[in-house]
N, C-alpha and C positions, 0 to 999 in steps of 0.2 A: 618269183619270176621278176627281173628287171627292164624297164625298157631297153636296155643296152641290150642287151640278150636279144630280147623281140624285134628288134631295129635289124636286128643282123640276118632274121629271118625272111624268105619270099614270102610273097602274100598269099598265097597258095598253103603256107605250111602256117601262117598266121589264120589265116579262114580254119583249118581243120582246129589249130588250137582252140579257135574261138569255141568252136559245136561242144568240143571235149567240155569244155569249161561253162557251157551253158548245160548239159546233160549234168554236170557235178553240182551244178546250181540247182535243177531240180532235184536231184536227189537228198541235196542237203536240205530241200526245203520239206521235201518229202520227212526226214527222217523228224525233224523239226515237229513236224505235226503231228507225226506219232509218236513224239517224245521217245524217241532212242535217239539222240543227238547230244553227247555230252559236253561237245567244244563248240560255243555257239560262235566264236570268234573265227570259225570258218566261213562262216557264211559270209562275213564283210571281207574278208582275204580273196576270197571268190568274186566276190561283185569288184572287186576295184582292179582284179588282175583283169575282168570281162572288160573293164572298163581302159585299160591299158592299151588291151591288144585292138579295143575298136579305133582308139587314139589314133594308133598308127598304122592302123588300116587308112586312116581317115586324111591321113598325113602324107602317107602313100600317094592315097587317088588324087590326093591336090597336086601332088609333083608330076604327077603326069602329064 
């Protein structure tokens, strides 16, 4: 997922992305510790797009 993408979206459909992506986050941490998690290279792909979409949440509320 790119910020150009995210940028295009309300913040309305950026909040739901956010939850989706925080649920995916637990889960992956879940699987993590039960060791069924073969690609641990999800879990930072995860954090940095959470970390994306708060960016421009963030970027949002200041233009307001």
């Amino acid at each position: 997922m790119k910020a150009k993408e995210l940028r295009a979206k309300q913040t309305a459909e950026l909040e739901s992305e956010l939850i989706d992506l925080l649920k995916a986050q637990f889960s992956l941490r879940m699987q993590l510790a039960t060791q069924q998690l073969n690609n641990n290279s999800q879990i930072v792909k995860t954090r940095r797009d959470i970390a994306r979409v708060r960016t421009i949440l963030a970027e949002k509320a200041a233009a307001k």
